[in-house]
C-alpha angles and dihedrals in degrees: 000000000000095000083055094048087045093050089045086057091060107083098199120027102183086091098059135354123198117211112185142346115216139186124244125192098139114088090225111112108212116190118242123252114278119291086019133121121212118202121200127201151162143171141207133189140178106228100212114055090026094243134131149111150255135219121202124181127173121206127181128221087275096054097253120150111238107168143006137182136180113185127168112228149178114246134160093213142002090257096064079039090067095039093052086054098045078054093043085052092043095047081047090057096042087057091050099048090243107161110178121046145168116205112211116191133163087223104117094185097039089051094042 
């Protein structure tokens, strides 16, 4: 439900599609499929003062790092912690031209 109103928000989707959203709580990386791109990310925050940070890599289907990205943030809880990094993966793919991707996040109720 939330990958299709996500994919509805995006006027345009030529640019990037993304395929799935996954949740991640084992600690195994597994490539995407071939002419994919898999986007890792994950958030933290510190409830009471809003800060926090969130972490971004890209990796294509042979493992290579393509991108990476650290950025300090303001967030009222983990969860819009992890959703500002599943947008900060997606603007970076946008950047970079990358059409097919695949979002992976350890937010069981973001991903849910």
């Amino acid at each position: 439900m939330a990958l299709s109103s996500f994919n509805k928000a995006i006027p345009d989707r030529g640019i990037m599609r993304i395929l799935t959203v996954e949740m991640s709580i084992t600690p195994m990386w597994s490539p995407p499929p071939l002419g994919v791109f898999k986007v890792n990310v994950d958030g933290s925050c510190h409830v009471v003062d809003r800060g926090g940070h969130i972490g971004v890599v890209i990796r294509d289907s042979t493992c290579r790092c393509l991108a990476v990205c650290r950025k300090q943030i303001h967030a009222a809880s983990v969860l819009m912690a992890e959703a500002l990094g599943i947008l900060e993966g997606c603007l970076i793919d946008l950047r970079w031209g990358y059409e097919d991707v695949v979002v992976k996040s350890d937010s069981r109720n973001l991903i849910s």
